[in-house]
C-alpha positions as CSV (number, residue, x, y, z in Angstrom):
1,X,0.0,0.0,0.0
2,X,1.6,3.3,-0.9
3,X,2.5,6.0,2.0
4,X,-0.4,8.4,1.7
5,X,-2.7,5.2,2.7
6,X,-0.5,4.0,5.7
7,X,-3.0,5.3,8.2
8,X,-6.2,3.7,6.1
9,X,-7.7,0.2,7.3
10,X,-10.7,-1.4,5.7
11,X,-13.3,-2.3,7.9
12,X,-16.2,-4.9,7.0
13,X,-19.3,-4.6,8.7
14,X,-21.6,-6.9,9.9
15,X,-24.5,-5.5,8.6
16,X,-26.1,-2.7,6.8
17,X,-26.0,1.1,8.5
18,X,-27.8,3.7,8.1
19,X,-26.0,7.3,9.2
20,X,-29.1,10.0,8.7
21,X,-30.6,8.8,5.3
22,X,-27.2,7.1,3.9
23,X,-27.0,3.3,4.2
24,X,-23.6,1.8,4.2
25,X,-23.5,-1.7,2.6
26,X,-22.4,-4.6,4.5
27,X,-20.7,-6.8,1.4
28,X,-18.1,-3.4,0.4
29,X,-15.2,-2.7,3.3
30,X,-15.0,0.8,3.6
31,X,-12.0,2.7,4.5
32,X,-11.3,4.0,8.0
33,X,-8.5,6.4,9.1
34,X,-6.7,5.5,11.7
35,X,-4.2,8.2,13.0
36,X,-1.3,6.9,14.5
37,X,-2.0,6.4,18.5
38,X,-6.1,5.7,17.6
39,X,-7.5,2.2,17.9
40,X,-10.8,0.4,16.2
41,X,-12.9,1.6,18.9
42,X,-12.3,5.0,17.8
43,X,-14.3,4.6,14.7
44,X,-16.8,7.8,14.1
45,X,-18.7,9.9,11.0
46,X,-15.2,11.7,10.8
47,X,-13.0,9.2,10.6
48,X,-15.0,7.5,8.0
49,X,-15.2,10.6,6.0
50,X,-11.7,11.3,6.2
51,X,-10.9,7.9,4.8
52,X,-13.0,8.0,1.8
53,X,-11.4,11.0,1.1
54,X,-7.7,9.2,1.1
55,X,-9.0,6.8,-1.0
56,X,-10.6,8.6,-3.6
57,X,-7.5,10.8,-3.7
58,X,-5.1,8.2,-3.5
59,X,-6.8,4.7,-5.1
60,X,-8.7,5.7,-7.9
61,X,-8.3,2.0,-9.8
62,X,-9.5,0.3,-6.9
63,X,-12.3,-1.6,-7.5
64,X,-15.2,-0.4,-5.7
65,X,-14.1,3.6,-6.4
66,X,-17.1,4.8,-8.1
67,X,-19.0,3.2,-4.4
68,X,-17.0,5.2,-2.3
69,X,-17.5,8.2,-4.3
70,X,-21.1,8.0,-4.3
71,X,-21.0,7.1,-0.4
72,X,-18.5,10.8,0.3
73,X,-20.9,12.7,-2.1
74,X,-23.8,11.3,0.3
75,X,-22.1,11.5,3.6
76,X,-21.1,15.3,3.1
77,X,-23.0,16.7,-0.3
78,X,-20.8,20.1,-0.1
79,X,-17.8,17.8,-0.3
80,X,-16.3,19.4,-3.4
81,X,-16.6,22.8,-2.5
82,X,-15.3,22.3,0.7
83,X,-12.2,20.0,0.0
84,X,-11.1,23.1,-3.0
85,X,-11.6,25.9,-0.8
86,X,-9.4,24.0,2.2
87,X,-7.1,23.0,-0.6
88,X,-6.6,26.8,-1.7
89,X,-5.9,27.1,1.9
90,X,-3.7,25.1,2.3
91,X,-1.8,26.0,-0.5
92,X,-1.3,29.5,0.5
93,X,0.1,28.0,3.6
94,X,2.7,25.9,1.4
95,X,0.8,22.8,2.8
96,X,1.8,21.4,-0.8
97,X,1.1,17.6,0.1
98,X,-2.0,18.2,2.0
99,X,-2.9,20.1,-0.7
100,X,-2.7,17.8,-3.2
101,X,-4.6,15.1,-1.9
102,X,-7.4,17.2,-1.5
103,X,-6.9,18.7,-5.2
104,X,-6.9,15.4,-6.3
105,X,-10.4,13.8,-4.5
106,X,-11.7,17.3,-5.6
107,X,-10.9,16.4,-9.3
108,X,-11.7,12.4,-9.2
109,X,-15.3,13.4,-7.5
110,X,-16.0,16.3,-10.0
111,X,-14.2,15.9,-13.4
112,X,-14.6,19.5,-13.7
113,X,-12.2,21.0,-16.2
114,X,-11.3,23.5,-13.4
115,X,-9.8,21.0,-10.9
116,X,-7.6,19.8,-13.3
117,X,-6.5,23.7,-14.2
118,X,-6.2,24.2,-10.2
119,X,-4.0,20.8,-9.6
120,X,-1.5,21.8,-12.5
121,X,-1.5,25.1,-10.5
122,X,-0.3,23.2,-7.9
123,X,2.2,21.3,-8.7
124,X,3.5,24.4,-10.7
125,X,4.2,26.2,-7.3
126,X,5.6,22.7,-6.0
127,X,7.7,22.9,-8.6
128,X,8.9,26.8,-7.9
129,X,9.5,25.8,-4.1
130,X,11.6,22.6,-4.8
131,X,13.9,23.9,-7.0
132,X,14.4,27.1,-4.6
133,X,15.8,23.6,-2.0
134,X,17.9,22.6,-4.6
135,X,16.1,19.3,-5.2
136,X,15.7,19.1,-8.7
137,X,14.8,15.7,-9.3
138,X,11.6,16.1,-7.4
139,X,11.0,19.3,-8.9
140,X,11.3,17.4,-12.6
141,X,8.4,14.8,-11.3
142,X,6.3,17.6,-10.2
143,X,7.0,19.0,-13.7
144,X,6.1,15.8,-15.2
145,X,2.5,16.2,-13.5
146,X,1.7,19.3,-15.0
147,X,1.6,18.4,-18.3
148,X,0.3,14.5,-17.6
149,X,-2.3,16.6,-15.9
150,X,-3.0,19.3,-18.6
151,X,-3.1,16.8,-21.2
152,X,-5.4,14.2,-19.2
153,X,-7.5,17.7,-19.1
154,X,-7.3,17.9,-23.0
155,X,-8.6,14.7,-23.6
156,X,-11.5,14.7,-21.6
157,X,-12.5,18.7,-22.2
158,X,-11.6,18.9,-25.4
159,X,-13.0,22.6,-26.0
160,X,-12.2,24.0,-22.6
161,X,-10.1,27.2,-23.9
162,X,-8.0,27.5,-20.4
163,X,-5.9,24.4,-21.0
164,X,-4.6,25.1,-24.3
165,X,-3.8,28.5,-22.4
166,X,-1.8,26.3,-19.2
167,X,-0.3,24.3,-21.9
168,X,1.0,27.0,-23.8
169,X,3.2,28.1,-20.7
170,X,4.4,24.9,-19.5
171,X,5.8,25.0,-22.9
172,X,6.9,28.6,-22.7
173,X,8.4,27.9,-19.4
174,X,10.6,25.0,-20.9
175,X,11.6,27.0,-23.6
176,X,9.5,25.0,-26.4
177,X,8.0,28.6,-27.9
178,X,6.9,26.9,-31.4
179,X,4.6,24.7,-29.0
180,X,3.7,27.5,-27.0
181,X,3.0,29.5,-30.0
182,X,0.8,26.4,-31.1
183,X,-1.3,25.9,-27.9
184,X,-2.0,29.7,-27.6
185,X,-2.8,29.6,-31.2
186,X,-5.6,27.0,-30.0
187,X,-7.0,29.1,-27.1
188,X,-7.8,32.2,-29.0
189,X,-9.6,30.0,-31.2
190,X,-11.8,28.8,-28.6
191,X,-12.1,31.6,-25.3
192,X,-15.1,33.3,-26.1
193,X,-14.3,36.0,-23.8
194,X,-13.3,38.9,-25.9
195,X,-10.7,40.9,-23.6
196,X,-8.8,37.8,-22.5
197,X,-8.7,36.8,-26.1
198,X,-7.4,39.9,-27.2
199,X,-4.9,39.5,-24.2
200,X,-3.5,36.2,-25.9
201,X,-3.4,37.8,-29.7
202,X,-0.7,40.8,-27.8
203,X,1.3,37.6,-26.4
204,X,0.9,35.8,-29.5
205,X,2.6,38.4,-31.3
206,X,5.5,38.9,-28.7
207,X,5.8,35.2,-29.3
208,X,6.2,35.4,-32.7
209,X,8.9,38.7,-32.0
210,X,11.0,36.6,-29.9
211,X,10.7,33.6,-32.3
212,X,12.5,36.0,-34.9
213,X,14.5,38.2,-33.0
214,X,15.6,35.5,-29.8
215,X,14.8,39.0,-27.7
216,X,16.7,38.6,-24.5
217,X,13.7,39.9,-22.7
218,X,11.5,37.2,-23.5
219,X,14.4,35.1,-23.0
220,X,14.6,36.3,-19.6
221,X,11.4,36.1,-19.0
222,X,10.9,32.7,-20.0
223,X,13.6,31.4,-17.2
224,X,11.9,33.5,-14.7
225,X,9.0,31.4,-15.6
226,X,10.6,28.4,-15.4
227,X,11.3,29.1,-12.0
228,X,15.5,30.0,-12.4
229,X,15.3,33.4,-10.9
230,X,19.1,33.4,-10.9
231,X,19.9,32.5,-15.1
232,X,17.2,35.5,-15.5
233,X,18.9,38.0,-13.7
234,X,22.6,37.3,-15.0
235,X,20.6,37.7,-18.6
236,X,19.3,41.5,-17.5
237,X,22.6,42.4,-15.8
238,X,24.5,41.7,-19.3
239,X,21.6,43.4,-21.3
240,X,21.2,46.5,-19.3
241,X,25.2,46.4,-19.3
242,X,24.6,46.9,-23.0
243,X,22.9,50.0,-22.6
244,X,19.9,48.1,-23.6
245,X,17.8,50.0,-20.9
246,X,13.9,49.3,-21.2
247,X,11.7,49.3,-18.5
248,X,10.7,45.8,-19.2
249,X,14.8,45.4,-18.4
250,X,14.4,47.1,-14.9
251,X,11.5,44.9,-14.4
252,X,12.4,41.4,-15.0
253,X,15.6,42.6,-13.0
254,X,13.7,43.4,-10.1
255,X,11.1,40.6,-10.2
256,X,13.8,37.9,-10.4
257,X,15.7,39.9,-7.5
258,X,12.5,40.2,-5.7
259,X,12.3,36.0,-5.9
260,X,15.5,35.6,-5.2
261,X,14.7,38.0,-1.9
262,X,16.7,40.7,-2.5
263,X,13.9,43.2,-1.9
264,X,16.5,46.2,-1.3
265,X,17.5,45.8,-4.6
266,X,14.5,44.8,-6.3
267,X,12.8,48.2,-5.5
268,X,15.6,49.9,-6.8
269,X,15.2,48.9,-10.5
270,X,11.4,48.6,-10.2
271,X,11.5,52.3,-9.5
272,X,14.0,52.6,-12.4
273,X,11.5,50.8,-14.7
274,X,8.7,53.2,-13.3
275,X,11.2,56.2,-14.5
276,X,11.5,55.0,-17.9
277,X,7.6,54.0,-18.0
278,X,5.3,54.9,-14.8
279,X,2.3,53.3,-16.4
280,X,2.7,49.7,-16.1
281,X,0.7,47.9,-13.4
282,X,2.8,44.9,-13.0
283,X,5.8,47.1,-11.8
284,X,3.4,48.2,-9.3
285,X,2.4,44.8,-7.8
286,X,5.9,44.1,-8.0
287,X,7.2,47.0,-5.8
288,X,3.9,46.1,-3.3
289,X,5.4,42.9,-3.0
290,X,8.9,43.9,-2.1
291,X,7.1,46.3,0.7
292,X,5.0,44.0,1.8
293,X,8.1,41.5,2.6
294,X,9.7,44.4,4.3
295,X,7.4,44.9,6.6
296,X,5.5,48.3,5.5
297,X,1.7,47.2,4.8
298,X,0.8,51.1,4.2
299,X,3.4,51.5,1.5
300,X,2.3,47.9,-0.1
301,X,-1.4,49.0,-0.3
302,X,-0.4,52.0,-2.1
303,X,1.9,50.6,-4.8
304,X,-0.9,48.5,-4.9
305,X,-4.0,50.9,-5.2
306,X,-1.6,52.5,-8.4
307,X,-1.6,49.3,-9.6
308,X,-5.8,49.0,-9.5
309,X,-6.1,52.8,-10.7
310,X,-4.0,51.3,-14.1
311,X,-5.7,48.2,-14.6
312,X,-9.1,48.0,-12.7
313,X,-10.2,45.1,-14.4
314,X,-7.2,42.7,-13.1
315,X,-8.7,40.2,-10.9
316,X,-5.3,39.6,-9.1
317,X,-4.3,43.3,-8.1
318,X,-7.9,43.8,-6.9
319,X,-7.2,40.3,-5.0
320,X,-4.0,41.2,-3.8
321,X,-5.4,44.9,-2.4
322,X,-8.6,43.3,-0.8
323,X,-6.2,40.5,1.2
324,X,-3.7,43.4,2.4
325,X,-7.3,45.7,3.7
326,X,-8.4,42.4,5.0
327,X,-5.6,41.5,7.3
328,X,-5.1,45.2,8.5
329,X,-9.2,45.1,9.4
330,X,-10.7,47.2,7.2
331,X,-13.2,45.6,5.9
332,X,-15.0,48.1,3.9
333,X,-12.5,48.5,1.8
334,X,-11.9,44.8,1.4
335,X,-15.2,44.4,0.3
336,X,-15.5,47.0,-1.8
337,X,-12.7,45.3,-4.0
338,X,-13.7,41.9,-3.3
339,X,-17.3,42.6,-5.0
340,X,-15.6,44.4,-8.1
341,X,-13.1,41.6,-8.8
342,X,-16.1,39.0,-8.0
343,X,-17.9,41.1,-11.1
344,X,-14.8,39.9,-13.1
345,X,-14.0,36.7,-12.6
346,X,-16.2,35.0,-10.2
347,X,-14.5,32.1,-10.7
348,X,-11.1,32.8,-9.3
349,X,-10.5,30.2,-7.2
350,X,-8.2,32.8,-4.8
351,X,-10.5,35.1,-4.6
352,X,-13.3,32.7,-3.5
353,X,-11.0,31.9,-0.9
354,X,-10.9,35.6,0.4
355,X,-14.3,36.0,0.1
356,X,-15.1,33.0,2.6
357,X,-12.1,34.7,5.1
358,X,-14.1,38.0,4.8
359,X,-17.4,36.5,5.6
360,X,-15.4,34.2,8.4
361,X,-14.0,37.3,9.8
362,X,-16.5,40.1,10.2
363,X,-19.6,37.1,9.9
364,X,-20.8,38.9,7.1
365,X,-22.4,37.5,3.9
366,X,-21.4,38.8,0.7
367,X,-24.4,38.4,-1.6
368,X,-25.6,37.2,-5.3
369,X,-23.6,40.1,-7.9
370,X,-26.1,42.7,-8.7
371,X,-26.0,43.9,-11.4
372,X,-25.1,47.6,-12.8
373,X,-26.8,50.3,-15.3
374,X,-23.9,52.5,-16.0
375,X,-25.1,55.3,-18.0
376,X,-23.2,58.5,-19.7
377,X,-23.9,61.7,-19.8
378,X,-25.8,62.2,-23.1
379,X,-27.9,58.8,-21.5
380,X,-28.6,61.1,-18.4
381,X,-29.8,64.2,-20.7
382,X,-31.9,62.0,-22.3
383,X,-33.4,60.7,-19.3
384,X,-34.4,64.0,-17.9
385,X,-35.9,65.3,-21.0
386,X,-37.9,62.0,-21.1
387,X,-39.0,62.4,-17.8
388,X,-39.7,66.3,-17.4
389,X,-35.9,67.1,-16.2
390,X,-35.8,64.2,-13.7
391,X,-33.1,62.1,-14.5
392,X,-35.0,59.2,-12.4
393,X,-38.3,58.2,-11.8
394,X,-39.7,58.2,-8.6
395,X,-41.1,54.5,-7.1
């Protein structure tokens, strides 16, 4: 039995029970954990629970799966939303193996083209952290995941736009830009949404620049991608040597010094890039960042609030700006960024996570989205004259 089912036991019982209105079969054992120090007598709802969870996560060929699937869904129907949100926090925590067990019962119960998306997530930031320890050939088998993972996605959800888009930067990352070129290609053929499509046409085309040209930027940007903070920052020191100063320079300079934890530094070239170019928003979230880890939360929120005043419609600047209100207790002003992102992408697996630590924390609900008439001026004149120079009726 492999490690992540040590604690599990399989317990057959004499004969049927009934737990509220589920009824667990005699003639199927079902799993059991058993933490280290516990003993048969200890057997409750929870322990049950938590070993159908290990097994669906862990066991999927075993032979009386789709049972114990059916028998979780039963025992706790808000199983799947659940097991994502604790797996987002655990995440965030760098719980990485706790995480992925519940990332993967979360996919094997649902199939949902998004649990496969949040898993290659995952293992991407597993990735990141194992080659920051120096242990490189776990980091490969995490790598190995991602794209097992991506392309298990493909074949089962064949027209869901966001994996072509994941694919296209694993390859990107491992420096395979035809493929990337290829997959992101795919993606604008199939996301219907009109501003994140025109988002992939601009990379497409600076794809297609660095195809021709071999533009150190992209170059740099690509190992920064692939997690090697350090090759990308010896690339920008030689090309800003070269007088080659662009404030995309400054900024892959500063982002990979900023990974590498040199925050000191890192604010010095963002601020560099922000001379040569003051209008880019990733700069900002960058130089937020650095604050952030130096310990100044009021000088974070406003690199950040530049950031959102640049590009309001970016899901993880709003994010990012609602987290730093939330854990300084202003609440307001949380929520006032949480409901505008929500309006974006109310998807966002993050930002579901903050919203259920904003309702945890001030035990307020935040509602279904409402939605919004936003009218111009000429919409107002026309209003009034419709309605005698009132630009609203009265109910």
């Amino acid at each position: 039995m492999q490690k992540e089912l040590k604690d599990i036991r399989f317990i057959t019982l004499p004969d049927e029970r009934k737990i509220g209105d589920v009824t667990i079969r005699a003639d199927i054992p079902i799993p059991v954990q058993f933490p280290q120090g516990s003993v048969t007598d200890d057997i409750d709802f929870n322990s049950i629970v938590a070993g159908l969870i290990k097994i669906v996560a862990w066991d999927s060929e075993n032979k009386d799966i789709e049972y114990y699937k059916k028998l979780l869904l039963e025992l706790q129907p808000d199983v799947v939303k659940e097991l994502n949100l604790a797996a987002i926090a655990k995440s965030k925590k760098k719980d990485f193996e706790f995480a992925e067990e519940l990332m993967l019962a979360v996919n094997h119960l649902s199939d949902a083209p998004e649990s496969y998306i949040n898993l290659a997530v995952l293992y991407a930031q597993m990735t990141v952290e194992l080659h920051k320890k120096n242990d490189d050939t776990k980091a490969d088998m995490y790598d190995d995941k991602i794209i097992a993972v991506l392309n298990e996605c493909k074949s089962r959800h064949e027209k869901y736009a966001a994996t072509y888009s994941e694919i296209s930067a694993f390859h990107m990352r491992h420096g395979d830009i035809e493929s990337a070129r290829d997959y992101l290609a795919k993606y604008t053929e199939l996301e219907k949404d009109k501003k994140k499509r025109d988002q992939a046409q601009s990379t497409l085309k600076s794809i297609e620049k660095m195809l021709t040209s071999k533009d150190q930027i992209m170059y740099a940007y690509d190992k920064m991608m692939m997690g090697c903070a350090d090759d990308a920052l010896e690339i920008m020191n030689k090309y800003i040597a070269s007088n080659e100063k662009r404030w995309e320079s400054y900024f892959l300079r500063g982002w990979a010094k900023r990974v590498l934890e040199d925050y000191s530094g890192a604010q010095k070239d963002l601020l560099e890039s922000i001379r040569i170019d003051g209008k880019n928003a990733e700069v900002y979230n960058e130089l937020s960042i650095c604050a952030r880890e130096s310990g100044d939360t009021e000088l974070a929120k406003s690199y950040l609030q530049i950031a959102v005043d640049l590009d309001g419609d970016d899901v993880i600047y709003l994010s990012n700006l609602a987290f730093l209100h939330l854990a300084s207790g202003e609440f307001e002003e949380s929520r006032e960024l949480l409901e505008k992102a929500r309006k974006i992408d109310p998807e966002d697996p993050q930002l579901k996570y903050l919203i259920e630590e904003y309702e945890k924390q001030t035990g307020d609900e935040i509602g279904q989205i409402i939605s919004e008439d936003v009218y111009s001026d000429e919409d107002i004149e026309e209003l009034k004259n419709k309605n005698n120079g009132i630009p609203y009726k009265e109910i």
